[in-house]
C-alpha positions as CSV (number, residue, x, y, z in Angstrom):
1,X,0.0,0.0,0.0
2,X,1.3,3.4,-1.0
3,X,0.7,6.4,1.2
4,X,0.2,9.6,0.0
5,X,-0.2,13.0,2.9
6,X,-0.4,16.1,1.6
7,X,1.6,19.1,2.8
8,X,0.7,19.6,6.9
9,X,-0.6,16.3,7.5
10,X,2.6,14.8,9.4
11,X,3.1,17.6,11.2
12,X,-0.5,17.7,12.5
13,X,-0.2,14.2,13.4
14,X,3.1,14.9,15.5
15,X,1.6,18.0,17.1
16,X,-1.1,15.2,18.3
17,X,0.9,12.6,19.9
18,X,2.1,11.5,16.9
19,X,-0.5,8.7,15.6
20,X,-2.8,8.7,13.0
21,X,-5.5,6.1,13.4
22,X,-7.7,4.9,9.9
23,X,-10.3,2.8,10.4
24,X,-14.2,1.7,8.5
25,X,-17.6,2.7,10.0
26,X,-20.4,1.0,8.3
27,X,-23.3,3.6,7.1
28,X,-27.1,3.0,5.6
29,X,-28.0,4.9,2.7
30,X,-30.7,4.7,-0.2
31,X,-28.7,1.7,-2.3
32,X,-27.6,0.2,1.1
33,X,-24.7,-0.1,3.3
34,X,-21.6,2.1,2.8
35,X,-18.3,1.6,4.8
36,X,-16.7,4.8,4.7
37,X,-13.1,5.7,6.5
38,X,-12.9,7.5,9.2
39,X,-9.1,9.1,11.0
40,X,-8.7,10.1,14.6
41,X,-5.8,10.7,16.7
42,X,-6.7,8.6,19.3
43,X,-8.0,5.0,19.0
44,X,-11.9,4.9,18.1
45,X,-14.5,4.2,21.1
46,X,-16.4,0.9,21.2
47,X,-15.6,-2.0,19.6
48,X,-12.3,-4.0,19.8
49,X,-10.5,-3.3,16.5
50,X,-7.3,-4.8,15.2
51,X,-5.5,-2.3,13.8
52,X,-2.6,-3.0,11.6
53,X,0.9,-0.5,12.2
54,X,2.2,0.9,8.5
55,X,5.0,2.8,8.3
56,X,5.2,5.9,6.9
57,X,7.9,7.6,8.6
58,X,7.3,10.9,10.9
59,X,4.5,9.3,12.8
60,X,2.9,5.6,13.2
61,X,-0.4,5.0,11.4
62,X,-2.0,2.0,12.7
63,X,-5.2,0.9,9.6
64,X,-8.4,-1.2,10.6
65,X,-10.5,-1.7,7.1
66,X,-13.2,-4.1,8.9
67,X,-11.2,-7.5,6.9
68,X,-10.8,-5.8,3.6
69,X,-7.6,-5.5,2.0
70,X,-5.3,-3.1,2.1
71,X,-6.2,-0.7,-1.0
72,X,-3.3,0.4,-3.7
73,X,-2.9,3.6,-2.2
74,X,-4.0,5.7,0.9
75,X,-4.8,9.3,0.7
76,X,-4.3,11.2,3.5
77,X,-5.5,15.0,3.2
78,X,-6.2,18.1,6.1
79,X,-9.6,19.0,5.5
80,X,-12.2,21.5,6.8
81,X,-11.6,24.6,9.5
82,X,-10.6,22.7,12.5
83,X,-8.2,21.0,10.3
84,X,-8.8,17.1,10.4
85,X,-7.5,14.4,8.6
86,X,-9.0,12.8,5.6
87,X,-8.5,9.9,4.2
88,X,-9.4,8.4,0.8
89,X,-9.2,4.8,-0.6
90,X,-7.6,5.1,-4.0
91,X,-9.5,7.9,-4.4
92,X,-12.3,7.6,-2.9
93,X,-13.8,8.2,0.6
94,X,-15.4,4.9,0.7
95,X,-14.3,1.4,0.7
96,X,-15.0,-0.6,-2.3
């Protein structure tokens, strides 16, 4: 898997600890269920996960895609006002 951050992203991470989380939340929607990814600096909430470390030097990123496999490449992006970490699944938000 290939990861791509744009400019800012590591040193948002760092300036947080200095891990990036990635993991799936499953969504309903008019043609069914969507997994979309979700970041966080801080393990997510709830159920036991088993995230998988990836190194990308500068910070750890630990992935969780609910069993699917790793995608060609991982987008990593800051996005929004409060600045927050997006990330995209060769090129996309979702999981396919």
């Amino acid at each position: 898997m290939r990861i791509t951050a744009t400019c800012g992203v590591s040193e948002f991470v760092r300036a947080r600890g200095g891990r990036l989380y990635v993991w799936t939340s499953l969504h309903r929607c008019c043609t069914g269920q969507l997994r979309l990814l979700e970041t966080g600096t801080e393990a997510p909430p709830g159920a036991a996960r088993r995230f998988r470390a990836v190194d990308v030097g500068g910070y750890e990123l630990s992935v969780d895609l609910g069993g699917a496999p790793l995608p060609d490449e991982l987008v990593l992006e800051l996005r929004g006002r409060g600045k927050e970490v997006a990330a995209f699944w060769s090129g996309q938000a979702w999981v396919g």
